[in-house]
C-alpha positions in Angstrom: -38.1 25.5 -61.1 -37.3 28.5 -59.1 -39.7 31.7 -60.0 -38.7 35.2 -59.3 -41.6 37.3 -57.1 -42.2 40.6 -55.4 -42.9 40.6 -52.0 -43.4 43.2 -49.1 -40.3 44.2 -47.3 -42.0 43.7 -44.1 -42.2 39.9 -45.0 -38.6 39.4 -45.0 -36.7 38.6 -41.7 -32.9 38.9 -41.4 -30.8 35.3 -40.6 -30.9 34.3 -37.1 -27.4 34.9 -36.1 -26.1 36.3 -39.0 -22.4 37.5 -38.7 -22.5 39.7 -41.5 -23.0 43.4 -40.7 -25.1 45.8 -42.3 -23.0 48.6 -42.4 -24.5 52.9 -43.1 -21.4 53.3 -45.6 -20.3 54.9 -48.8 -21.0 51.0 -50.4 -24.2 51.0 -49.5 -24.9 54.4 -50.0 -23.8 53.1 -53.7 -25.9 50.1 -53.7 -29.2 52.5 -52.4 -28.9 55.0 -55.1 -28.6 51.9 -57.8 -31.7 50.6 -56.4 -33.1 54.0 -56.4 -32.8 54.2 -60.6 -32.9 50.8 -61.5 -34.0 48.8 -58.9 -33.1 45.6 -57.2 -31.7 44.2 -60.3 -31.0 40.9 -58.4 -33.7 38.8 -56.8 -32.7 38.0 -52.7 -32.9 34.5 -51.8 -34.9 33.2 -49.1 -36.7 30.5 -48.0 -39.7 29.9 -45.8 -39.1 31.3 -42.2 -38.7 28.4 -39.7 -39.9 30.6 -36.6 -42.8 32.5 -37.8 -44.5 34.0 -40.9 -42.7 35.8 -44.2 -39.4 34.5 -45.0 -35.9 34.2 -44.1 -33.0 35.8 -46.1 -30.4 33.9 -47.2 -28.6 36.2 -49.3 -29.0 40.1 -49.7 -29.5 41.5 -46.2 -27.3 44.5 -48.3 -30.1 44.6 -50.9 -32.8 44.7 -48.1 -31.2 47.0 -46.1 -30.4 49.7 -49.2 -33.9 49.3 -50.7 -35.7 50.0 -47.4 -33.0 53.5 -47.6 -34.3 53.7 -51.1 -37.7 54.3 -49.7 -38.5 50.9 -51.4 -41.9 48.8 -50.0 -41.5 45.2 -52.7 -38.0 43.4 -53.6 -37.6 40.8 -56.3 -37.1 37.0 -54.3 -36.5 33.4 -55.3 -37.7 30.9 -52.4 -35.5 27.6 -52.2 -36.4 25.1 -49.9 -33.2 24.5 -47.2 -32.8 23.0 -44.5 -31.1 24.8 -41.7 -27.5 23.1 -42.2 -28.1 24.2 -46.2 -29.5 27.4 -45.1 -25.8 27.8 -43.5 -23.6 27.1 -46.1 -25.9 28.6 -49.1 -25.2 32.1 -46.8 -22.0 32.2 -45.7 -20.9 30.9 -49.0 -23.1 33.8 -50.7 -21.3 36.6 -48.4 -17.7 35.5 -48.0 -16.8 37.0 -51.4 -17.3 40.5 -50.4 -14.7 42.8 -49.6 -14.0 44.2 -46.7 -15.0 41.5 -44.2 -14.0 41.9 -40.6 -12.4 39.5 -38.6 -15.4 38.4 -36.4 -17.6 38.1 -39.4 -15.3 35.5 -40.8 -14.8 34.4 -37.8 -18.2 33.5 -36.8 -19.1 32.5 -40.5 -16.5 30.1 -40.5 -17.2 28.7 -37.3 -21.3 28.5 -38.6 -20.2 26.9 -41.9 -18.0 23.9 -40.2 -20.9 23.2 -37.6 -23.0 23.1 -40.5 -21.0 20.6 -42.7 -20.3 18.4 -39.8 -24.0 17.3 -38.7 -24.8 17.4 -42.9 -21.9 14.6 -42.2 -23.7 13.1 -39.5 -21.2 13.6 -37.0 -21.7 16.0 -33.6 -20.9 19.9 -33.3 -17.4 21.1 -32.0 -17.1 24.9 -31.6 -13.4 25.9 -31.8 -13.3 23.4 -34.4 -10.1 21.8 -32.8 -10.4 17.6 -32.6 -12.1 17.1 -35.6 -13.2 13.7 -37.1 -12.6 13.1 -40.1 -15.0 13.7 -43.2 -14.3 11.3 -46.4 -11.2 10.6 -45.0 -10.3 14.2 -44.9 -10.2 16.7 -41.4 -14.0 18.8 -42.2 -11.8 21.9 -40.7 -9.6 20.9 -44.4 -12.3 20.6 -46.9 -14.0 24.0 -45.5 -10.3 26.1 -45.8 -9.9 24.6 -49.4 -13.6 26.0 -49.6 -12.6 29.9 -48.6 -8.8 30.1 -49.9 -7.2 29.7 -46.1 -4.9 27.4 -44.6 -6.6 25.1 -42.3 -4.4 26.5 -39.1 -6.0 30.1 -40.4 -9.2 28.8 -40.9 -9.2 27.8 -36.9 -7.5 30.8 -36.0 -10.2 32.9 -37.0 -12.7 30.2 -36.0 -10.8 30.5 -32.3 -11.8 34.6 -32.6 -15.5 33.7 -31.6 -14.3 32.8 -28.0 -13.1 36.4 -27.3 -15.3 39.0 -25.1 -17.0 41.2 -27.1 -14.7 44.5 -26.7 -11.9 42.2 -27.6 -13.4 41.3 -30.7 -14.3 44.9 -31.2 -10.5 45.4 -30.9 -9.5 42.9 -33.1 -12.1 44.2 -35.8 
């Protein structure tokens, strides 16, 4: 059973290579002043951070980032124990539905996602996520576009993004 806790801001440590960005805007400007009367109203999850002390976020980098504005020191947590490859999915999976996502943050998201669902499948990483084995007798690139709502060719077109320089990407964005 998963128990709710406070803990100290200063425990929590963003997602290694987390493509989501943490954007100063009107949204979270929203989200700060919520936090500000109410709260964090919903717990962020984390779980045990694999390269030092606190914890890792899995979901609510928003929440962390708009509390800390708040003047906030303790947010509301759940821990789950995850492996890295869970720890993938479970955050991409809890980000994808916002609004407003850039093309690189899908982009790289996507690409983490299918890296991550392939070695769950037991089966070697392939960046652009072109040549891909099949999974349950269906291509892995298939199963994760059904996931997210995209054709599969859009699903490696965005995937194909994460190749590009950075002031490309910046262009693309």
């Amino acid at each position: 059973m998963e128990t709710i806790r406070n803990v100290s801001i200063s425990e929590l440590h963003d997602f290694r290579n987390h493509p989501f960005k943490v954007e100063k805007n009107m949204e979270l400007c929203e989200l700060m002043r919520s936090i500000e009367k109410e709260g964090v109203l919903v717990p962020l999850l984390v779980r045990m951070n694999p390269y030092g002390g606190g914890y890792e976020i899995i979901s609510g980098h928003r929440r962390k980032e708009a509390a800390i504005w708040a003047g906030e020191t303790e947010v509301p947590i759940v821990i789950r124990e995850l492996d890295d490859d869970q720890a993938v999915v479970a955050m991409v999976d809890s980000n994808l539905h916002r609004e407003n996502l850039k093309p690189s943050e899908k982009a790289f998201a996507y690409r983490m996602k299918l890296e991550a669902m392939k070695r769950q499948a037991g089966r070697p990483k392939n960046n652009s996520g072109q040549n891909d084995q099949n999974l349950m007798g269906t291509v892995s690139r298939d199963v994760l576009a059904k996931q997210v709502g995209e054709s599969s060719k859009q699903v490696q077109r965005y995937i194909r993004l994460t190749e590009l320089i950075p002031e490309l990407l910046d262009m693309v964005d």
